[in-house]
C-alpha positions as CSV (number, residue, x, y, z in Angstrom):
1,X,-1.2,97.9,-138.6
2,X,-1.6,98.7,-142.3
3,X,0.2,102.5,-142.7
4,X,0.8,104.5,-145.8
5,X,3.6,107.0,-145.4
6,X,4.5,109.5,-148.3
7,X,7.4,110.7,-148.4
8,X,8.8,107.2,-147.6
9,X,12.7,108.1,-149.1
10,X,12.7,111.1,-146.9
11,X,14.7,111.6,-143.6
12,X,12.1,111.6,-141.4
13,X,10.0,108.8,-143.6
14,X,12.5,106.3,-143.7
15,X,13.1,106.5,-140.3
16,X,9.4,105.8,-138.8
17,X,8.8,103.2,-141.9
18,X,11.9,101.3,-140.9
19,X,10.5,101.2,-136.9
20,X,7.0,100.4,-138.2
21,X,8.6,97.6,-140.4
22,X,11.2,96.3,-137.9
23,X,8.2,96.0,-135.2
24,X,6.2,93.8,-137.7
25,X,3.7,96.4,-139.1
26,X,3.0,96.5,-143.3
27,X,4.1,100.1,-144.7
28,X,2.8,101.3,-148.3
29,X,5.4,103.7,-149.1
30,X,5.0,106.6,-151.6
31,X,7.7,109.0,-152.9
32,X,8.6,110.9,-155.8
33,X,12.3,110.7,-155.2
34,X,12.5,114.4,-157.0
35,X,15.8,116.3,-157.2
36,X,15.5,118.4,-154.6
37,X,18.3,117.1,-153.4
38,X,20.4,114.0,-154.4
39,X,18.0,111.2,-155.6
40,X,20.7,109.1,-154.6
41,X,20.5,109.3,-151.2
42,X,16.8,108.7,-151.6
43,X,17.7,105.4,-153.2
44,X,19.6,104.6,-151.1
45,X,17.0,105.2,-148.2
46,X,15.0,103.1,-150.0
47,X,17.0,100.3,-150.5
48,X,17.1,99.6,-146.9
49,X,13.3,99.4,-146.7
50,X,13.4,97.6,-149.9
51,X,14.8,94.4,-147.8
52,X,11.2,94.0,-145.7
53,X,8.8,91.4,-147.1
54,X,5.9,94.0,-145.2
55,X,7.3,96.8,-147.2
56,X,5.7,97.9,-150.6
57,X,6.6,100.9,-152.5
58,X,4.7,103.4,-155.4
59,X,6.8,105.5,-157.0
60,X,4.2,108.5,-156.9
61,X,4.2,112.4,-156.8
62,X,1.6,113.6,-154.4
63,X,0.2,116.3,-156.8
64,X,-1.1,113.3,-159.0
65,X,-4.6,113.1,-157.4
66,X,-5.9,110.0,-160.0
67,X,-2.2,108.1,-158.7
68,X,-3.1,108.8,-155.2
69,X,-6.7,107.8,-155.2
70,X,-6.0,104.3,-157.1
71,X,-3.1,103.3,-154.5
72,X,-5.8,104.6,-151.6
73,X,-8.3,102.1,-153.8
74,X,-6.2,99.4,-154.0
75,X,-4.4,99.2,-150.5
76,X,-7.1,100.3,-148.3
77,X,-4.9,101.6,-145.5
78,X,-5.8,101.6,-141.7
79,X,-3.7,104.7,-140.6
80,X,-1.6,107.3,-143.4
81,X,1.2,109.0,-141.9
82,X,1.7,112.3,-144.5
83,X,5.0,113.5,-144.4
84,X,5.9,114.3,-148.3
85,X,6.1,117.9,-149.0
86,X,8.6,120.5,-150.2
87,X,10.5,121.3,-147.3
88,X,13.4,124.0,-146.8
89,X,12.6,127.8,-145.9
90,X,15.3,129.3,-147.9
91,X,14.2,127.2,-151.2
92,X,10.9,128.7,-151.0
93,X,12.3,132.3,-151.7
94,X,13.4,130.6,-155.2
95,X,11.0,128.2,-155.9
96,X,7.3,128.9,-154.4
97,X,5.2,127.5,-156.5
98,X,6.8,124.0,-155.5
99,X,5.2,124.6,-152.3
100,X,1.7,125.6,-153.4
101,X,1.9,122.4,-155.7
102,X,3.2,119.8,-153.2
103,X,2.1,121.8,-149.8
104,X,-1.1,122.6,-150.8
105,X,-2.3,120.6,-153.9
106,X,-0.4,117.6,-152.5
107,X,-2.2,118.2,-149.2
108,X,-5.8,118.1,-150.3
109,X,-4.9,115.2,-152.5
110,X,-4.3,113.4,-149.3
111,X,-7.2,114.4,-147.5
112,X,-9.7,113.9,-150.2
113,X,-8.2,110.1,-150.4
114,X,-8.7,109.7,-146.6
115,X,-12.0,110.9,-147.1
116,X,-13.3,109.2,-149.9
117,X,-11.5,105.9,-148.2
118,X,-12.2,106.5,-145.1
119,X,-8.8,105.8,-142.4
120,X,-8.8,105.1,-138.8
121,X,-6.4,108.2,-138.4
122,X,-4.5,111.1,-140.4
123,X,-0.9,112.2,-139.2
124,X,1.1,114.8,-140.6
125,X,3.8,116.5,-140.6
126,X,3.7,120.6,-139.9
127,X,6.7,122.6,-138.6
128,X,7.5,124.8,-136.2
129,X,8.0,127.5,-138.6
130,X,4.4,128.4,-138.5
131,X,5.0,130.1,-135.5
132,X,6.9,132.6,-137.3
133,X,7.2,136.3,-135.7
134,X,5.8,134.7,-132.3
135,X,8.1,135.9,-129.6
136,X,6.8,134.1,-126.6
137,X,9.1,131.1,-125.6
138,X,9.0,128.5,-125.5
139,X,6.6,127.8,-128.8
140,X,2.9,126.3,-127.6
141,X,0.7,124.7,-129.5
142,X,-2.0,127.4,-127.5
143,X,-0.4,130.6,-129.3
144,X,-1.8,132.3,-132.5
145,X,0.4,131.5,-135.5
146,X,-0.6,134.1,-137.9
147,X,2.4,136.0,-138.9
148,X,4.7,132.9,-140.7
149,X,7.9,134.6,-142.3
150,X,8.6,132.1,-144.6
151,X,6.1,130.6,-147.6
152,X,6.8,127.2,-146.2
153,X,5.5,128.0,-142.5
154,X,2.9,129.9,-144.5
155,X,1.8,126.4,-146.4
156,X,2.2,124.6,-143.0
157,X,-0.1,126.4,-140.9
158,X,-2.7,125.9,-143.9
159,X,-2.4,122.0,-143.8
160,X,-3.6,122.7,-140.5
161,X,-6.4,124.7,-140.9
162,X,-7.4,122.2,-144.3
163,X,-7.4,119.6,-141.6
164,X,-9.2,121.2,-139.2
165,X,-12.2,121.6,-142.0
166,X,-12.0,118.7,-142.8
167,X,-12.3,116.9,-139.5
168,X,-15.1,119.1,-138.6
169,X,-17.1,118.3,-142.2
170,X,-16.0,114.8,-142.4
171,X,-15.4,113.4,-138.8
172,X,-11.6,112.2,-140.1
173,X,-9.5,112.2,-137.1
174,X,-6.2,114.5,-137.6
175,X,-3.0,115.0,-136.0
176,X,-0.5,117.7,-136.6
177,X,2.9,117.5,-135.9
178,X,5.1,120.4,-135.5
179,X,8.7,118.9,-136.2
180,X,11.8,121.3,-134.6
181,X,14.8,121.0,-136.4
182,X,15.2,117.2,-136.7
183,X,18.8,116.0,-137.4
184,X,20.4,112.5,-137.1
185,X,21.7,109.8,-139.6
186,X,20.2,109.1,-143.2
187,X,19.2,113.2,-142.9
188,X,18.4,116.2,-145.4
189,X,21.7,117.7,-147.1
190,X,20.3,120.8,-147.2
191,X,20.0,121.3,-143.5
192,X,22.8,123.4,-141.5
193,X,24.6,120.3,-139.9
194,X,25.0,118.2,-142.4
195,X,26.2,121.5,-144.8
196,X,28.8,121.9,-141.6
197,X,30.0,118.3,-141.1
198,X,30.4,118.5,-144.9
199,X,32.9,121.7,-145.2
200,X,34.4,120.9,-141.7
201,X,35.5,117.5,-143.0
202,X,36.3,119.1,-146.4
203,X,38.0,122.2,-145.1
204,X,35.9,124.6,-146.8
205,X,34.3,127.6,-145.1
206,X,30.7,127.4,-143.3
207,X,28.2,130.2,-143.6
208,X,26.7,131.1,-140.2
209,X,23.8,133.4,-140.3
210,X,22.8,136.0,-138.5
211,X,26.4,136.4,-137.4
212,X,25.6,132.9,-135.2
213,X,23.1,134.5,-133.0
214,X,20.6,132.2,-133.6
215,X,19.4,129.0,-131.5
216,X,17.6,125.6,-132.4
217,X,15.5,123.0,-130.8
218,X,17.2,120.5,-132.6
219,X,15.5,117.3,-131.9
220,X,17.2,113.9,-132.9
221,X,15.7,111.4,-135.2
222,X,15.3,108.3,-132.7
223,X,12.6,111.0,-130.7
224,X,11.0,112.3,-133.3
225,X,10.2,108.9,-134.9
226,X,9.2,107.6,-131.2
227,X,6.3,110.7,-131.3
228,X,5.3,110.1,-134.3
229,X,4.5,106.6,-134.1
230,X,2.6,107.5,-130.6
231,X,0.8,109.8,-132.1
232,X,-0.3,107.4,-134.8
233,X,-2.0,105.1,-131.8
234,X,-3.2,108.0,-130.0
235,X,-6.3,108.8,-132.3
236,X,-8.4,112.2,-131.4
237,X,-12.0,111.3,-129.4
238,X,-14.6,113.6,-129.4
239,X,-14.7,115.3,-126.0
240,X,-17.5,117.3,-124.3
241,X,-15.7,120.3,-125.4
242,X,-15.7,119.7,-129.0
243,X,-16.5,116.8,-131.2
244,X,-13.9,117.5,-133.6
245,X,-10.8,114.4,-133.9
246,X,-8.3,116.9,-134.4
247,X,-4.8,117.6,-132.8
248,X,-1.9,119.7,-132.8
249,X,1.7,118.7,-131.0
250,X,4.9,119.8,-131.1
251,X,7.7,117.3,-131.1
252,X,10.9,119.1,-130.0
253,X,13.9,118.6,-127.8
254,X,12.5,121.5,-124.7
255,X,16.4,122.2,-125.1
256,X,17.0,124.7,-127.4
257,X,20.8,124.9,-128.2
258,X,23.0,128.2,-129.2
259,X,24.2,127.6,-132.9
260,X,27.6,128.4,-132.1
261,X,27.7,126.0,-129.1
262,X,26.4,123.3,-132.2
263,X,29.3,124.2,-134.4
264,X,31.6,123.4,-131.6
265,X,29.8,120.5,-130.5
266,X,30.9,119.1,-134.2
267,X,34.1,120.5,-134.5
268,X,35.2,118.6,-131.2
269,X,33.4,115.5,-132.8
270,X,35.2,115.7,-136.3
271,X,38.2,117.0,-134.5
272,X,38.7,119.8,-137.1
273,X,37.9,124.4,-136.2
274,X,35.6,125.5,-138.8
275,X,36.3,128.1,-140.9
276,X,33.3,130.6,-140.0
277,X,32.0,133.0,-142.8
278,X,29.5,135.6,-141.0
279,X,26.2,136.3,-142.2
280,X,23.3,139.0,-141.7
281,X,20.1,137.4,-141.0
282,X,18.2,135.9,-144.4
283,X,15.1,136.3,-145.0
284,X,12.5,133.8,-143.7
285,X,14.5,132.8,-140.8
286,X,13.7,133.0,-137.4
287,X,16.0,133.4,-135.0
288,X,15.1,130.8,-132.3
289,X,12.9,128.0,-131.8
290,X,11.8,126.3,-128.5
291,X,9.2,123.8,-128.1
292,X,6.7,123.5,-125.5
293,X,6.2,119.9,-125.0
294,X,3.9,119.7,-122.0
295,X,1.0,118.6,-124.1
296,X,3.2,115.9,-126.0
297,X,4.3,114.5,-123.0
298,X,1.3,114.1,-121.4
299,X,-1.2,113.0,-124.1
300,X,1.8,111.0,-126.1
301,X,4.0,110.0,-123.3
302,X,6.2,111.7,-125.8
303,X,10.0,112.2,-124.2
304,X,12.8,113.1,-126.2
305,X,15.7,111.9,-124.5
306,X,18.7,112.4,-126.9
307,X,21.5,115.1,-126.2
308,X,22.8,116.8,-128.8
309,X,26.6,115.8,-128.6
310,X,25.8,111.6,-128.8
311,X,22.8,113.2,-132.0
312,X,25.7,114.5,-133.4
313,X,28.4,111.9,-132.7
314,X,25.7,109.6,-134.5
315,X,25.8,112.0,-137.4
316,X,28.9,112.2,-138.2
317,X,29.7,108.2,-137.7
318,X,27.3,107.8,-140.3
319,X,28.5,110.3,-142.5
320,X,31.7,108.7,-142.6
321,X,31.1,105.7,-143.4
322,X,28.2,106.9,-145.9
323,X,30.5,108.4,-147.9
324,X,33.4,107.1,-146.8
């Protein structure tokens, strides 16, 4: 197959272009390699891909509509995998307008390509964070997500409904992924674990919000990448119910873990006791995810079959010998 993936330096990018590759596929990769957080870490992401003969790369930010269009133009892509945006829920409390330009502008940017040059199928990345105050668990795909507590579930759920139109007006087939807390090698220094595994190693004190009552559905890498790349081959039909090509999954662990029964999970691993600093809540969190998975599993054959001690065991190897 012929895929373009944005956000091709990213965690979960680099992963599923570096399976697509290995397996013999051609990826188009597109990043901005921004400052979000270290640009050398991108690179280095990058450089891995770098060494394929089916890999080629644009240096493009997603907002750049006329950049967009002319790489659309020029590669002619079978499938696009979209998973550049501005992630992070905290960030967004600082910075929103990053999300309405990458979330948002970025977004239709994407969609107008796929229409305009037409794809066999659209994948994206969403979150589970547009299920916001829901307080039924697990998290399906079935409930109303109308009450996000964060700007970044908020832009989420709207790449969903700006697919949904656009599937309906334009018969472009759409999937949705709902990502829960992915974790594993090559990932995002701003997520919790790698912040722990940091100060743990380091000595330094962790934060732990809401005073560690929280849980996770943290979902390792290897699974994630595995459901993405299903859901790439598993393209929407019209059915006698609708004849819209659009789809909504959640790829999670169906394991949701307490995140103090996380922090010991590493602290046994590194072989080091944190140093917890207790938090109040922040704003934008929510305090557990859980993901339904029925509807993954039996549409994707999507089975996540990591457990969090060998996710984290990989973590950490990594992050030794990353920065060594």
């Amino acid at each position: 197959m012929r895929i373009l993936i944005t956000g091709a330096a990213g965690f979960i990018g680099f992963h599923t272009s570096q399976y697509l590759l290995n397996r013999g596929d051609s990826v188009i990769g597109i990043d901005n390699l921004n400052n979000y957080y270290d640009p050398s870490l991108k690179e280095a992401r990058l450089n891995q891909l770098r060494n394929k003969d089916n890999f080629l790369f644009h240096k493009i930010d997603i907002i750049d509509k006329d950049a967009i269009d002319a790489v659309f133009k020029a590669e002619s892509p079978d499938y696009v995998i979209h998973l550049a945006a501005q992630a992070g829920v905290r960030y967004s409390l600082e910075n929103p307008y990053a999300y309405i330009d990458s979330n948002i502008t970025g977004f239709i940017n994407i969609l107008e390509a796929c229409r305009h040059d037409p794809v066999e199928h659209l994948v994206y990345a969403s979150s589970s964070s547009v299920y916001g105050e829901n307080t039924k668990i697990p998290f399906s795909v079935k409930d109303a997500v109308d009450k996000p507590v964060s700007l970044y579930g908020a832009t989420k759920r709207a790449n969903e409904l700006m697919a949904y139109s656009y599937s309906h007006l334009y018969d472009l087939p759409t999937t949705g992924l709902r990502f829960f807390t992915v974790y594993g090698p090559w990932g995002r220094p701003d997520m919790a674990y790698y912040k722990f595994t940091r100060n743990i190693i380091n000595g330094e004190t962790i934060d732990v919000y809401n005073n560690g009552k929280h849980s996770r559905d943290f979902t390792y890498i290897d699974d994630i990448v595995s459901g993405v790349v299903r859901a790439v081959e598993t393209i929407p039909q019209s059915t006698d119910q609708s004849d819209i090509k659009y789809k909504l999954y959640n790829l999670g662990n169906n394991q949701p873990v307490d995140l103090m029964v996380y922090i010991e999970t590493l602290e046994y691993i590194i072989g080091e006791r944190a140093k917890l600093n207790m938090l109040p809540m922040q704003k934008g969190d929510m305090e557990s995810t859980y993901a339904d998975i029925d509807a993954s599993k039996d549409e994707l054959g999507f089975n996540p079959v990591t457990p969090t001690e060998v996710g984290l065991a990989n973590f950490v190897k990594w992050y030794n010998e990353y920065y060594k």
